[in-house]
C-alpha positions in Angstrom: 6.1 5.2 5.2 3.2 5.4 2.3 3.2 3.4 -0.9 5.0 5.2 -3.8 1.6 5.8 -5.9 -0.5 8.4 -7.4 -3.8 9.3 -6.6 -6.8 6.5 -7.2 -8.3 8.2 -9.7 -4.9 7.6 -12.3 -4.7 3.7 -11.1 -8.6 3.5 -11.6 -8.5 4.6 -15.1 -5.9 2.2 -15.9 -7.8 -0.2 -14.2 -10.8 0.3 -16.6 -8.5 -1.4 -19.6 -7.9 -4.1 -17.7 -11.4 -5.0 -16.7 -12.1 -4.6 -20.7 -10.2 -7.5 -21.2 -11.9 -9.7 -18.1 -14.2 -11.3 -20.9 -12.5 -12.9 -23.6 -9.8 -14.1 -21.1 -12.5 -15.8 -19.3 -13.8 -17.1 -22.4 -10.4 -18.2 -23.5 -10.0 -20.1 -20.3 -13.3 -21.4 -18.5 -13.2 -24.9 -21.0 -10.0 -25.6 -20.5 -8.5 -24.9 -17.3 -8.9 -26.2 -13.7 -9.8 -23.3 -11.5 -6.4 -22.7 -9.7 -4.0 -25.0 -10.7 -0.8 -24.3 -10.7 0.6 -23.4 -13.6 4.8 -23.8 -13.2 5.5 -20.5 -14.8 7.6 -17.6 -13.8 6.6 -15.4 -11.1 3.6 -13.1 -12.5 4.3 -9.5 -13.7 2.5 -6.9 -13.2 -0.4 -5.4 -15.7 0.1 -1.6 -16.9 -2.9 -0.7 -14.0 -0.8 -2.2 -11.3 2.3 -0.7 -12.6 0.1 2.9 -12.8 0.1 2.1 -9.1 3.1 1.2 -8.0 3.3 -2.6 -8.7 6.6 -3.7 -9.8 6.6 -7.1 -9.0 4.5 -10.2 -7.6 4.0 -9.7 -4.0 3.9 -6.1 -4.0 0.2 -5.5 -4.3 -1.7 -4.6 -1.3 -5.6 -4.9 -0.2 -7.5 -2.4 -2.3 -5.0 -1.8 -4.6 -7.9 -1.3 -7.3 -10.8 -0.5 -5.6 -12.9 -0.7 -8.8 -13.3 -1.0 -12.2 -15.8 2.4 -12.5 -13.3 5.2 -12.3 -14.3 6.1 -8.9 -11.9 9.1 -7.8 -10.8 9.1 -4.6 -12.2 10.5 -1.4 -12.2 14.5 -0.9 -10.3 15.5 2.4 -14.2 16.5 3.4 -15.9 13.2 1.9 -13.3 11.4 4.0 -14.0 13.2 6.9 -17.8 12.5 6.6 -17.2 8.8 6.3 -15.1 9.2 9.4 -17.9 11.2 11.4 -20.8 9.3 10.2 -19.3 5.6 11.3 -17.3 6.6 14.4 -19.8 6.6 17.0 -21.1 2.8 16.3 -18.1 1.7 15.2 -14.2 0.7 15.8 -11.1 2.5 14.0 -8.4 0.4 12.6 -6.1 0.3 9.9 -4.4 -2.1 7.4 -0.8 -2.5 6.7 1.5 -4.3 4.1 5.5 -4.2 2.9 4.8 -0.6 2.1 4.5 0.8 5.5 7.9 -1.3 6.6 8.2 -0.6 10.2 4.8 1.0 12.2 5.0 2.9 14.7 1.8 1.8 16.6 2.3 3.9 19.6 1.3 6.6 17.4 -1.5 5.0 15.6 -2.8 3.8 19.2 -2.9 7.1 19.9 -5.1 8.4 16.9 -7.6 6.0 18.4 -6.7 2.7 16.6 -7.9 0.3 17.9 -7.2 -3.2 15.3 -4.9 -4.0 12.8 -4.4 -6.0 10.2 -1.1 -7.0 8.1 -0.6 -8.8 4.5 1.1 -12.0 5.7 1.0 -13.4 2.3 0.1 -13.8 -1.5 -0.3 -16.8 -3.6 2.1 -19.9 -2.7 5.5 -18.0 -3.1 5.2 -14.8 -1.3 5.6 -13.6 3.0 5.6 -9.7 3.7 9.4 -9.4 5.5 7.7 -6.6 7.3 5.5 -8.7 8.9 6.7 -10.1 12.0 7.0 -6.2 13.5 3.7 -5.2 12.3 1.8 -8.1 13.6 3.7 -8.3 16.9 3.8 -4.6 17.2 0.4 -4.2 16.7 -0.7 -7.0 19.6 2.1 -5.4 22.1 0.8 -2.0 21.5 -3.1 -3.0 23.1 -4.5 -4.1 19.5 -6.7 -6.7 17.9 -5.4 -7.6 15.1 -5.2 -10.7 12.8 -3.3 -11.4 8.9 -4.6 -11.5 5.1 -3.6 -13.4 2.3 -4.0 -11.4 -1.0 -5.1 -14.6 -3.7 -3.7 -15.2 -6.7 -6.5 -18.0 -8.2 -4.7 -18.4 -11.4 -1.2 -19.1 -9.6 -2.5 -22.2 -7.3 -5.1 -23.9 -5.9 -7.3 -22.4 -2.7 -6.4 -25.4 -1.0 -2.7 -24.6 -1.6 -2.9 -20.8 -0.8 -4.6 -21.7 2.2 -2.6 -23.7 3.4 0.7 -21.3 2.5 -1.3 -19.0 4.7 -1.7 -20.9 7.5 1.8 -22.1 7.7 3.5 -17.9 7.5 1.1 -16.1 10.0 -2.5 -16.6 8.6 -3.6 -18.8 12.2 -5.7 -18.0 14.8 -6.0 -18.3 18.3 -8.4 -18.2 20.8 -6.4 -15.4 23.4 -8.7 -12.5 22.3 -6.5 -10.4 20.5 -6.3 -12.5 17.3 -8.6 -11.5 14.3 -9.9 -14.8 11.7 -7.6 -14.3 9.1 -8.4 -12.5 5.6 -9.1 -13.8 2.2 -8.2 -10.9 0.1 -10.3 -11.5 -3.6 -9.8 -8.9 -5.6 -8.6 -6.4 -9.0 -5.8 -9.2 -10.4 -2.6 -6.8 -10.6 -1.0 -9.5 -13.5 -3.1 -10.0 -15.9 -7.1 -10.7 -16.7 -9.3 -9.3 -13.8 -11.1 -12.1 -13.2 -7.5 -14.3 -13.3 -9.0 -16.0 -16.5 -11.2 -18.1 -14.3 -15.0 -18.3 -15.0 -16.9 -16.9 -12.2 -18.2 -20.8 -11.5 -14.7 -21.6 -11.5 -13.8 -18.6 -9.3 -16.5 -19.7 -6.7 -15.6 -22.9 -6.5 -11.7 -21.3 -6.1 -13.1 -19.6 -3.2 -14.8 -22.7 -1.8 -11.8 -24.6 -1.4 -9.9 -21.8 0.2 -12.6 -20.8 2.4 -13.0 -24.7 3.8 -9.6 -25.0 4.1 -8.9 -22.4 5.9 -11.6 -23.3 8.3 -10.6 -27.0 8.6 -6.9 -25.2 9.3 -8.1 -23.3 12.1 -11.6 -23.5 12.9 -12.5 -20.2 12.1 -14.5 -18.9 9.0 -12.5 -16.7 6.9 -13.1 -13.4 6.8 -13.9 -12.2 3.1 -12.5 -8.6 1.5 -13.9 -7.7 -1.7 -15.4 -4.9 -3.8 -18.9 -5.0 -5.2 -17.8 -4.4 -8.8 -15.1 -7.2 -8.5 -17.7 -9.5 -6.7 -20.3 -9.3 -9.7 -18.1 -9.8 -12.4 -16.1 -12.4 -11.0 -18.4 -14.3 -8.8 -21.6 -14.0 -10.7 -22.7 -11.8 -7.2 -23.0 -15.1 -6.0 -24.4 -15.5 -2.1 -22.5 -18.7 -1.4 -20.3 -17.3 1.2 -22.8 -14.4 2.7 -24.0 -17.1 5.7 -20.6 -18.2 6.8 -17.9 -15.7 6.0 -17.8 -12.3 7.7 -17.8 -9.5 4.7 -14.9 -6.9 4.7 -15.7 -4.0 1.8 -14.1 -1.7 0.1 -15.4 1.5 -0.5 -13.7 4.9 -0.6 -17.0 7.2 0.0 -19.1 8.6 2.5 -21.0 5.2 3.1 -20.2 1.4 2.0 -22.8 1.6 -1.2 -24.3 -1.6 -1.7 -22.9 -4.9 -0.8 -22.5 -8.1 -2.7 -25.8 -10.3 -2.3 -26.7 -12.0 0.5 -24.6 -9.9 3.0 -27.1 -8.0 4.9 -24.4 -6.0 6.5 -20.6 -5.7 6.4 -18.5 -6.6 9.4 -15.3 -4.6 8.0 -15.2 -1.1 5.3 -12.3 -0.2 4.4 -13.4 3.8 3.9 -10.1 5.5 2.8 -6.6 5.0 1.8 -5.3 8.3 2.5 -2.6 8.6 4.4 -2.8 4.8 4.7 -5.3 2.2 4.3 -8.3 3.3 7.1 -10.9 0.7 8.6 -14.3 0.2 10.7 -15.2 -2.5 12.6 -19.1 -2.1 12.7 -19.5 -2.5 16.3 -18.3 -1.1 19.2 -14.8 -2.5 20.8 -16.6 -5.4 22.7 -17.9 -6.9 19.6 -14.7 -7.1 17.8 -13.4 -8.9 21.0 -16.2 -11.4 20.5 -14.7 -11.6 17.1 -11.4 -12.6 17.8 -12.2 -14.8 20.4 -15.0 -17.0 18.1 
């Protein structure tokens, strides 16, 4: 089952609009509001970009939903195939999965070679995939690694709070060898301002108090998924994170383009979303054992 959308380079050009309004929401906001608290309002609706893609409510977006504000098209049938040639030797096949794949059939993507997995558990304080207990499970009983991701809403709640509505609906860890850090999923805001009208200090410091939490949760540094474009208008292209948290990118090309600062690698790219959202694990399959187990 694929997500009822069309093609990246429509979402991407709605996306553009969106990003155009990033500055003055920032500006409207930085003075006057505490990065992530919660704000008691209705549930978020989606912004026209979102919508473009298939958004119709909160909790439907998905991890690279927007891969960036530039327009970027997406991959060629042969670009894609280059990606998958070029990384395949040094590297570990998995994919990502959310409400829009309902049921998975991992026997088959076992057989295509896939080899981890990981499944939207949750977003902001309010949301819980109802898919995921048979994507996570199936994943594991199939022979996988695989782990969970939380996709944040900053301007709905505090990082502490999301955290900690993470850890409690399938965002933990543990130690067996099969089980992935979880995911801190920072990026394109389907609702509103891009940046989720926090200043990128504010948005930092958001991402602080998740990231700690998360750790004093369950003693694992979070893993971080993000775009470069969305990292260095949001963050500042801050480096804050680069020594602690594991990077997952975002890319749909023939390589993973430049990375946010202070990453001298990426430990995750998310290469393609065609049929479903593809991944590399940039090391071979005994590395991203030594992953999961710490």
């Amino acid at each position: 089952m694929t997500r009822p959308r069309p093609r990246r380079a429509a979402v991407l050009a709605a996306a553009i609009a969106a990003a155009l309004l990033a500055a003055s929401a920032t500006a409207a906001t930085a003075s006057g509001s505490a990065a992530g608290s919660a704000t008691g309002s209705a549930a978020p609706q989606p912004n026209d970009s979102a919508r473009a893609a298939g958004i119709r409510s909160a909790g439907d977006a998905w991890m690279g939903w927007s891969q960036d504000g530039h327009g970027r098209p997406a991959p060629t049938p042969r670009q894609a195939s280059q990606a998958s040639s070029l990384a395949a030797a040094a590297q570990t096949s998995g994919i990502d999965v959310s409400k829009w794949q309902g049921n998975v059939d991992w026997a088959y993507y076992w057989g295509q070679g896939k080899r981890f997995a990981y499944v939207k558990a949750t977003e902001g304080t309010t949301y819980q995939n109802s898919y995921f207990a048979q994507q996570y499970n199936g994943s594991y009983t199939v022979g996988m690694v695989r782990g969970s991701y939380h996709f944040a809403l900053p301007d709905n709640s505090s990082g502490t709070a999301q955290a900690d509505w993470f850890v409690g609906h399938g965002g933990g860890w543990s130690g067996d060898g099969k089980t992935l850090p979880g995911v801190l999923d920072i990026e394109y805001n389907p609702y509103g301002a891009t940046c989720y009208g926090l200043s990128q200090a504010s948005m930092r410091s958001w991402i602080a108090a998740f990231t700690s939490r998360y750790k004093a949760r369950t003693g694992r540094d979070a893993v971080i998924y993000s775009t470069t474009s969305w990292w260095t208008t949001c963050t500042g292209n801050t480096s804050q994170f680069s020594a602690t948290n594991p990077l997952w990118i975002a890319r749909y090309n023939t390589s993973p383009g430049t990375l946010p600062a202070g990453w001298a690698y990426y430990t995750f790219w998310q290469y393609t979303d065609s049929p479903l959202d593809q991944d590399y694990f940039n090391g071979d399959l005994t590395r991203l054992k030594a992953l999961a187990l710490g």
